[in-house]
Each structure stands twice: as C-alpha cells, then as structure tokens.
C-alpha positions as CSV (number, residue, x, y, z in Angstrom):
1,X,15.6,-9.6,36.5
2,X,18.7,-11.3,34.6
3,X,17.6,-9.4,31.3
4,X,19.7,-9.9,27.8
5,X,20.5,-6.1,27.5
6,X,24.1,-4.3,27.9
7,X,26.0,-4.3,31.1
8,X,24.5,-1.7,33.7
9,X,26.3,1.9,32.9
10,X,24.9,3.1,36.7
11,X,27.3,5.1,38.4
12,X,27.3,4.5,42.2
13,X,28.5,6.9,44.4
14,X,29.4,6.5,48.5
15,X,28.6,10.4,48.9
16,X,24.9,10.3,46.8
17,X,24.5,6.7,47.4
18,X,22.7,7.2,43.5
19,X,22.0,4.3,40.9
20,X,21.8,6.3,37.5
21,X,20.5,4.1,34.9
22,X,20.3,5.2,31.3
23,X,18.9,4.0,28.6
24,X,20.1,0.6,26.8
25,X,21.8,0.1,24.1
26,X,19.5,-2.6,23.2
27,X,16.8,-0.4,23.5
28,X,18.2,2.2,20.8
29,X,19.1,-1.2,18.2
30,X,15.3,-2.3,19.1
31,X,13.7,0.9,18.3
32,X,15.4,1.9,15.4
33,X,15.0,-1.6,13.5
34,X,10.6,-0.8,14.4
35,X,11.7,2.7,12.6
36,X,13.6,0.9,9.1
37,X,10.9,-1.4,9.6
38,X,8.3,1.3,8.8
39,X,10.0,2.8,6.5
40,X,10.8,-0.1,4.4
41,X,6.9,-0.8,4.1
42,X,6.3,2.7,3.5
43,X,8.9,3.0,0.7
44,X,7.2,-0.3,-0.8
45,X,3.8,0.9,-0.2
46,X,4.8,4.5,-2.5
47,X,6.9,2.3,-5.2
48,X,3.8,0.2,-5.6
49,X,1.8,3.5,-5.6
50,X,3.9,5.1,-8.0
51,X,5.1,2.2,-10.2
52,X,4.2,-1.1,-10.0
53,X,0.5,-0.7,-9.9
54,X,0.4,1.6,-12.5
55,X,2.5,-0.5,-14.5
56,X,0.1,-3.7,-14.2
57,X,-2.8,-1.6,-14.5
58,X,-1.6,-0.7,-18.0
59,X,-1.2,-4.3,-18.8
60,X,-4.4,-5.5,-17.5
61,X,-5.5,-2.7,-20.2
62,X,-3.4,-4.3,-23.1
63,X,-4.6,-7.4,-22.6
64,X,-8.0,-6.1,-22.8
65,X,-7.0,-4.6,-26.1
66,X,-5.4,-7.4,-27.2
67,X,-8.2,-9.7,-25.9
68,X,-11.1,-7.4,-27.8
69,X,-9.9,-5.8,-30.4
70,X,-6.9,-7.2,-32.0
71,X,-7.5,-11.0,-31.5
72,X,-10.8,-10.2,-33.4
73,X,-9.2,-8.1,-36.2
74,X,-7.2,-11.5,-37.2
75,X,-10.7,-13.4,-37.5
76,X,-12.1,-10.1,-39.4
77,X,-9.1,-10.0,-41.5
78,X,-9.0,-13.6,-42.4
79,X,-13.0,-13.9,-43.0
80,X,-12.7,-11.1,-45.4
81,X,-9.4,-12.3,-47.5
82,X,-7.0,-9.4,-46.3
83,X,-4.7,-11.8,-43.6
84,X,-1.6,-10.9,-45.1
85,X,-1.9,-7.3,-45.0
86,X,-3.2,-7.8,-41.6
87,X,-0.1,-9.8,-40.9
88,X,2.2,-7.1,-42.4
89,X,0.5,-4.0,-40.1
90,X,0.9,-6.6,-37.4
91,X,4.6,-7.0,-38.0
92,X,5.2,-3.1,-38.6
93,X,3.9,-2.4,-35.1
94,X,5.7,-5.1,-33.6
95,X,2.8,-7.0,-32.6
96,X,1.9,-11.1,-33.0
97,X,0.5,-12.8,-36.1
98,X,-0.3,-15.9,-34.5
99,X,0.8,-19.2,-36.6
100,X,-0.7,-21.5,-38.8
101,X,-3.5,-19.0,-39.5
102,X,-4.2,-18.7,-36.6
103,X,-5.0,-16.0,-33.7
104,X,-2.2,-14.6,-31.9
105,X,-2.5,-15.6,-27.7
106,X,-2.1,-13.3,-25.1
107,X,-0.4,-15.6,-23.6
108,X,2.7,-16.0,-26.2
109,X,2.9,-12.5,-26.5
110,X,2.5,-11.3,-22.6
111,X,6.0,-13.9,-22.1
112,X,7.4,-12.5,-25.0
113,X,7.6,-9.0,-23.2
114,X,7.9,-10.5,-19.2
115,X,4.5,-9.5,-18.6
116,X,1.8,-11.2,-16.1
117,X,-0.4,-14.0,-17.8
118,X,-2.7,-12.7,-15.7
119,X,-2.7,-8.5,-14.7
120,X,-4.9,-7.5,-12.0
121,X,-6.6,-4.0,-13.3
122,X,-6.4,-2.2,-10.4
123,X,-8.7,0.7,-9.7
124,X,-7.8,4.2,-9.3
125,X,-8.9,3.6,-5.2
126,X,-6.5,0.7,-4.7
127,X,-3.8,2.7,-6.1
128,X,-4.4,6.2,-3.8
129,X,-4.6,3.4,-1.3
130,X,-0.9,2.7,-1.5
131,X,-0.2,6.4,-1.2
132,X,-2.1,6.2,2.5
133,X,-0.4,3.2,3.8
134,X,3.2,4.7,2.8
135,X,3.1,8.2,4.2
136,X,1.2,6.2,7.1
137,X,4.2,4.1,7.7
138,X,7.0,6.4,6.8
139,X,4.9,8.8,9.6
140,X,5.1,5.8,11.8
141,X,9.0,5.7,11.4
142,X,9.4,9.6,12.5
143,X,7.4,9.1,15.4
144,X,9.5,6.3,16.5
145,X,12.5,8.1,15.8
146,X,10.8,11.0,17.6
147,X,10.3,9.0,21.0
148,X,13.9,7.7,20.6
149,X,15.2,11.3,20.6
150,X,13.1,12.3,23.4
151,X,13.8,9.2,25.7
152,X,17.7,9.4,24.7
153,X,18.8,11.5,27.5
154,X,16.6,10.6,30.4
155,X,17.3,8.4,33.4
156,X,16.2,6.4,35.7
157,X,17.9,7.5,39.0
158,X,17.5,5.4,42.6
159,X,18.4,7.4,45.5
160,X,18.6,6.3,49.4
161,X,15.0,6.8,49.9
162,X,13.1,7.8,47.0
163,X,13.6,7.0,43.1
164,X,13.3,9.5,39.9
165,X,11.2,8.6,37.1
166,X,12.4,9.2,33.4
167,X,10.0,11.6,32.7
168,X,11.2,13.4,36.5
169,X,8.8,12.4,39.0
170,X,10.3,12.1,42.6
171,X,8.7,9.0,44.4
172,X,9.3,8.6,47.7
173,X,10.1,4.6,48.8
174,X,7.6,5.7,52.0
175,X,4.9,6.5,49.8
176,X,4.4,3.3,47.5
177,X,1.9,1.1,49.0
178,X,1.9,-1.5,46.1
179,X,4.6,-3.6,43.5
180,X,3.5,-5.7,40.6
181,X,6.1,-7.5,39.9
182,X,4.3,-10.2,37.6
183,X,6.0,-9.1,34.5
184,X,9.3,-8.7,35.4
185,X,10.9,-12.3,35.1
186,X,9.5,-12.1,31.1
187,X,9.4,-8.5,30.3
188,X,11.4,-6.9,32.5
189,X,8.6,-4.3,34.2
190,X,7.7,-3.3,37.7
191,X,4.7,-1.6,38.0
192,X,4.5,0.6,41.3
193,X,1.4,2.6,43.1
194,X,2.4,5.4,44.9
195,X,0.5,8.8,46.7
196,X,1.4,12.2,45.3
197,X,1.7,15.1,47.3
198,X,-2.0,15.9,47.1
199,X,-2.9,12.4,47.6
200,X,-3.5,11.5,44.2
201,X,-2.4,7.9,43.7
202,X,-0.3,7.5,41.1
203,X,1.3,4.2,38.6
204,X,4.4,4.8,37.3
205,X,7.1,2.1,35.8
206,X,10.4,0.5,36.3
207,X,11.6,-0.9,32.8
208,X,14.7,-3.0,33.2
209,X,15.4,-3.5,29.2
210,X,15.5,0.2,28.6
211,X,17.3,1.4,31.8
212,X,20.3,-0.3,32.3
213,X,20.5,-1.2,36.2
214,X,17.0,-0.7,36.9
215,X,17.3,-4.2,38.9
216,X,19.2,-2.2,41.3
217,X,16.7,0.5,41.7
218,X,14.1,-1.6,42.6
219,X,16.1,-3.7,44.8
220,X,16.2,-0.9,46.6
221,X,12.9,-0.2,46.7
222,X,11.8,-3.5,47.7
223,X,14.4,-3.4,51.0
224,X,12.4,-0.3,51.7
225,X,9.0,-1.2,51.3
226,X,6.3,-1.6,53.1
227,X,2.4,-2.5,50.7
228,X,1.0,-4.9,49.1
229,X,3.4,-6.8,46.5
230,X,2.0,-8.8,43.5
231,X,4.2,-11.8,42.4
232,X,3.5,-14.7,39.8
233,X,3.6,-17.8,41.7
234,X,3.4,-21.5,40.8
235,X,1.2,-23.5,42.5
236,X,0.5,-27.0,41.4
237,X,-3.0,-28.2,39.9
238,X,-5.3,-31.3,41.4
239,X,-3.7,-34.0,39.6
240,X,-1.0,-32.8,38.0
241,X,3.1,-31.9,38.6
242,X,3.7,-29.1,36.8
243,X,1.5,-26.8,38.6
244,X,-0.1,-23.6,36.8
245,X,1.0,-19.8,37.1
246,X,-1.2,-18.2,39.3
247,X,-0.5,-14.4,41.1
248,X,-0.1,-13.9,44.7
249,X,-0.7,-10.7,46.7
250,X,0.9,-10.3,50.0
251,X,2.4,-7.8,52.7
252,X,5.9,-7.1,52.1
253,X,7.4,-5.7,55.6
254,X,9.8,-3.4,55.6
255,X,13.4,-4.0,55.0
256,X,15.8,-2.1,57.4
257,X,18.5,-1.3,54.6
C-alpha cells in the first residue's frame, strides 16, 4: 500500500535478510492528539462540574428569588404606601427599583450583571454527572497514553521465511493458508490465517500505518505463499460503467523468491 505515513525506518541486512519495521511516526502524532483529545473533554467536563454549573445553578436560584419574592415586595410595598423606603433598602443592597413605579425585570438586572436571561437550574444529578464523564475521559487519555507506551518499542520484523508479530509471535510463511487483503488499499491492514504449533489456527495483523515498511513484509509473504487470498475487486454492474466493489477469493501459488 502507498500509505501517507513517514518513510520506512527498516533496516535490511544481506546477512539476516530482516525487514524491521517500527512503529510510525504518524502513528505516535495520531495517538497522542485521541489522548489531548480526551483530556480536553475531560478537563471541560470537571470545569463544568466544578464551576460553570454551579455557577448557573445559583442564578437559576436568583432569578427565582427575584422572580417570587422581590418583584412582589415592590407591588406589596407600593399597595401599602411604603415605595420609597422600599426603593432605599433596594438601593442599599444594590438591587433594582424598577422605573416609573414600576417592578424591577429580571431581565434588566440579569444584563446588568452578564448573567443568562434564561439559567437552566440544574439538578444536583446533572452536576455529579459531569464529574463521571471527566474522570471517564481523562481515564480514557491514560489508557491511550498507556497503549502508546507499550506499543513504542515493538516491531514488526519479516525474515526469509517466516515474519514476527509485534506482540512476538513467530509465523511461519509455510503455515498461512489465507490473506485478506481487502482493507489494505484504504486502511492499510492485512489480515493473515495461520496454524500454530498445536494446530490451533490463528489471525494475526499486518498494519502498514503503524509499522513503517510493513509493505515490504508482506511482499514477502505473498512471494511465499501458497492459500486462499481475499482481494477487493471491481467488477462492473448490468447496465452500468462504473462497476461495484465486490471481494474475490482465489488460490495464490507459490512464489519461488
């Protein structure tokens, strides 16, 4: 596959005849933007937890206060004669008087301080919730950062007859008896079947945008094997040009290399 990632960093000796592909550095950029990523929401998920919930909550509450009780003390206060001392109390505690006689508006005085027209009283639940989604995320980002560290050494290493699996398996080229190859034009992947010692069949992965040079190992591999490949095809539709992906399964023959 002609993948976007960094130039191969495969060593290739005429002694081992070894391919040793390690892991890309568009892999690392890819991974640790998923990590900031998390950690960004989870950082907003805590503020919101912490602050800005909190802080609208007690809003929503003022205007309730404002909406119930003080509005109504003007009206009280004007109906019984005593507006003006009203009005003075009002002043005192830095709070509207409203014009004209009139009731102070939530409005006026919500604009006055940079406050919501409208505050959303949120409930103690949707506040915890915050909380879970931020430590979830942030966890998220050390996990990611966890797999990077782990996968940051390994390789991907193709030898004359057999390849090496990051995580160290030894497969023999004899022993693969089928290639899907059906993601690798978009994505990069081969997917290989192969018998373990024991018998066992076993899947395992060739991923050309985290091993730099994986290409080469499976190059390899194909001029060495002998199964049943699976490759996306085009074949063409009744009626039309274009044609319509399809997969195809064949018999690759052996290569001599």
């Amino acid at each position: 596959m002609a993948s976007d990632s960094p130039a191969p960093s495969q060593h290739s000796s005429a002694a081992t005849d070894s391919i040793i592909c390690r892991v890309t550095a568009w892999y690392y950029r890819r991974r640790l933007l998923m990590a900031a990523m998390f950690a960004g929401f989870g950082a907003y998920f805590l503020y919101d937890g912490s602050v800005g919930y909190p802080k609208e909550k007690g809003i929503a509450e003022k205007k309730k206060w404002f909406t119930d009780v003080f509005a109504k003390s003007h009206d009280e206060a004007k109906k019984a004669g005593t507006l003006e001392a009203w009005m003075a109390e009002a002043k005192k505690n830095n709070l509207p008087t409203g014009t004209d006689g009139e009731p102070p508006k939530w409005v006026t005085y919500a604009a006055a301080n940079g406050w919501p027209e409208d505050p959303h009283d949120y409930t103690d639940r949707e506040i915890a919730e915050q909380f879970y989604f931020g430590y979830g995320c942030l966890g998220a980002a050390a996990v990611v950062l966890m797999i990077l560290f782990l996968r940051k050494n390994t390789v991907l290493r193709g030898e004359s007859d057999h390849l090496v699996t990051p995580d160290g398996v030894k497969v023999m080229f004899s022993e693969v008896f089928k290639i899907d190859k059906r993601p690798w034009d978009t994505k990069g992947l081969a997917y290989l079947w192969h018998k373990s010692a024991s018998g066992k069949e076993c899947k395992a992965t060739i991923d050309d945008l985290m091993y730099a040079g994986a290409d080469q190992v499976l190059d390899r591999l194909m001029s060495r094997f002998s199964g049943e490949l699976i490759e996306k095809v085009v074949e063409p539709e009744a009626g039309t040009e274009d044609g319509a992906d399809t997969a195809k399964s064949k018999e690759n023959p052996a290569s001599q290399a």
